[in-house]
N, C-alpha and C positions, 0 to 999 in steps of 0.2 A: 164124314158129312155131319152137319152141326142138325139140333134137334129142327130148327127151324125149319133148315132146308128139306131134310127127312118129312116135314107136315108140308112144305109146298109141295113137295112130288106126291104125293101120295093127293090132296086134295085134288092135284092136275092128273094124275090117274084115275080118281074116283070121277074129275069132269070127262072123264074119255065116253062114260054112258049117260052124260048131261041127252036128254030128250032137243034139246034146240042144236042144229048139226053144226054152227059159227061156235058156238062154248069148243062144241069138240074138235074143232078144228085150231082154235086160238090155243087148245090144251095141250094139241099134239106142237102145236107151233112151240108153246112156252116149253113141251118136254124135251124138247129138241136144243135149242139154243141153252136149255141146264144142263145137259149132257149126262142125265143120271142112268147109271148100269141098271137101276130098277126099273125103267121106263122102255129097256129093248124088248123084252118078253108083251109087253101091253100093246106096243105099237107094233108089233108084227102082228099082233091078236086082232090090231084094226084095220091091217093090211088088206088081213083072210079073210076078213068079217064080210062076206055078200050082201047081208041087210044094210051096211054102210055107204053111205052116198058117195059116187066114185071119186068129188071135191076133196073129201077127206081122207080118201086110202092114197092120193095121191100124194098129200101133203105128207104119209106116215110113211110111205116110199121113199120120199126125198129126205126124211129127216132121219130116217135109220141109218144111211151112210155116216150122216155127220159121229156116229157111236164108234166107226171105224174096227165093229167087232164081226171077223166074218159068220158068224151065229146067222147075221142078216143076209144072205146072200143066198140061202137056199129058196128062203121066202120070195127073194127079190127077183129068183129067177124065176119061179112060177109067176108072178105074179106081171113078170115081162112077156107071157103069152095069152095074157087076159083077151079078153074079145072089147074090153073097154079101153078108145085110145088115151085117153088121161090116165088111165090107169098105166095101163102098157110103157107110156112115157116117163112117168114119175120110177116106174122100177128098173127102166133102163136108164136112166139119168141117176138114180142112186145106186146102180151095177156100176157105170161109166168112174165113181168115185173110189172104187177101191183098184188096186195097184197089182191086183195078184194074179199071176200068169196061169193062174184055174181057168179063169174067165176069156184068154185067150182065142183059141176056138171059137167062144159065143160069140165075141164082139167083131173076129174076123168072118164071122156066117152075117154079121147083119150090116158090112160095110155095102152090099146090094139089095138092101132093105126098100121097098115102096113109100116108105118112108122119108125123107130127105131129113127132116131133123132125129130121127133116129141113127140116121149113116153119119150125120156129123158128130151125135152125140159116141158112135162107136167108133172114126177116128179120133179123137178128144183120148178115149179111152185106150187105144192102139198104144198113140206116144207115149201114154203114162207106163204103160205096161213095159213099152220101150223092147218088144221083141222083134228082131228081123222076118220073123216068118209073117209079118204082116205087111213085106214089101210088095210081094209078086202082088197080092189082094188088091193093093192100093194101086199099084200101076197099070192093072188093068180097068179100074175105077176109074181112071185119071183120062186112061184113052179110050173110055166111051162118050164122046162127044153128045151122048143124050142124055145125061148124068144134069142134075142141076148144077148152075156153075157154083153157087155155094160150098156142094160135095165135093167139087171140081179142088175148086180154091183151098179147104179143109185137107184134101187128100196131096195137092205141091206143099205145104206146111208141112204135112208128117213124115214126106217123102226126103224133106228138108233134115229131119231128126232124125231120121230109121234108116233112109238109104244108104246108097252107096253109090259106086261107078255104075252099078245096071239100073239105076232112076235116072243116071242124066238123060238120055237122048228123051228119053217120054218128057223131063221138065224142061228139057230146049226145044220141043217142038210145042208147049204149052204156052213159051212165053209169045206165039202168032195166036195165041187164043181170043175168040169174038169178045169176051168178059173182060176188064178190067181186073177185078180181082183173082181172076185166074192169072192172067202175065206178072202182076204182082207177088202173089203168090208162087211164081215158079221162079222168078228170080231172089228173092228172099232164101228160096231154097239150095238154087244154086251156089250162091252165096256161103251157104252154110256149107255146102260139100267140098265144096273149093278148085269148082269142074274149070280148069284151066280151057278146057275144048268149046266152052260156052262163051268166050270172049265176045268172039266175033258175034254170036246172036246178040247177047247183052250190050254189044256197042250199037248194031242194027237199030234197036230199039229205044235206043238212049237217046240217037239221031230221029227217029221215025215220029210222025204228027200223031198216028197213030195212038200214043198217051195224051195227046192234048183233052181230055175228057173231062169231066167233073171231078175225076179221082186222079187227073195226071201228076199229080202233084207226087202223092201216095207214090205210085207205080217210076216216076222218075227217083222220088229218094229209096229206093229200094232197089233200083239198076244203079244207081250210083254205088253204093252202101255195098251190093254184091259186086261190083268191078271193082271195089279198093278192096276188097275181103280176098278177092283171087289174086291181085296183082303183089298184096302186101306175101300170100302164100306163093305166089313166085318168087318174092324175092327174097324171102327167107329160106326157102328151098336151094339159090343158088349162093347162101352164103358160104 
């Protein structure tokens, strides 16, 4: 690190206890996108800090992942049971970043979170982690019809990259889903599995008005896109 850079982190550290909460907030921002090893220990320190407005522990939450050092991940997980929901968010959206099968467990306890953008933010996190033990989680996600369709939609995506043969029949019976982006999303996924047994739904719905929506557009190139992804693995299968 050159001397200069050395006197910018250290001046954007010493702005971390600037009296006006915008300095320390643009400080945590600038320490963040420099990426300096000296600014993990300050910004975890702003995390924990209670006297700090929950504006700014959010933004010291979100930008400790970008360090990519799991040092931050103790902090991040305390601080993703905060009673403050900005706070809470910021440390599960900077948990959601790292890739390490530690976090496992946590992220599969909060795919039935009260939450709706915290259960997407711990699907998000599933596929990165990319462990099958988050299928059964996610397929009972999928078949709670009281789930929002978002979570809905998030959980036929993952189911798309984790599953296997025991996610088709939950993502063939998704694609009669009242949401738009839920039928979308289960046929994307189908797609991706290369469920030969899905044909006939996926032509159903290819045929059906049913996608004439705002989004039909979306939900037809994705039944298309998944009927040539199965048909191409048929017939590679019977070369």
């Amino acid at each position: 690190m050159t001397e200069l850079a050395e006197r910018t982190n250290a001046q954007l550290i010493a702005a971390l206890n600037n009296p006006d909460w915008r300095i320390r907030r643009e400080a945590v921002r600038s320490l963040t996108e420099l990426g300096a090893k000296d600014a993990l220990e300050p910004l975890i320190k702003v995390l924990k800090d209670e006297t700090e407005i929950d504006h700014v522990r959010r933004f010291a939450a979100e930008g400790l992942a970008s360090f990519g050092d799991e040092k931050a991940i103790e902090p991040l997980l305390e601080a993703s049971a905060h009673k403050s929901h900005r706070i809470r968010q910021g440390a599960i959206w900077g948990l959601s970043q790292f890739d390490t099968k530690r976090l496992l467990n946590f992220f599969i306890g909060l795919v039935k979170d009260q939450d709706s953008e915290v259960q997407a933010l711990a699907i998000q996190a599933l596929i990165r982690i990319g462990d099958k033990q988050a299928v059964k989680p996610l397929l009972d996600l999928l078949q709670d019809c009281d789930e929002f369709y978002i979570v809905r939609a998030e959980a036929t995506l993952a189911l798309g990259q984790l599953g296997g043969q025991e996610a088709v029949p939950a993502l063939i019976a998704r694609l009669e889903d009242e949401e738009p982006a839920v039928r979308e999303g289960a046929a994307v996924a189908l797609g991706q599995l290369k469920a030969t047994e899905a044909l006939p739904a996926l032509t159903k719905l290819q045929q059906s008005d049913n996608n004439q929506t705002d989004k039909g557009e979306n939900i037809k190139d994705a039944v298309n896109q998944a009927i040539e992804q199965i048909r191409k693995f048929q017939d590679d299968s019977d070369k």
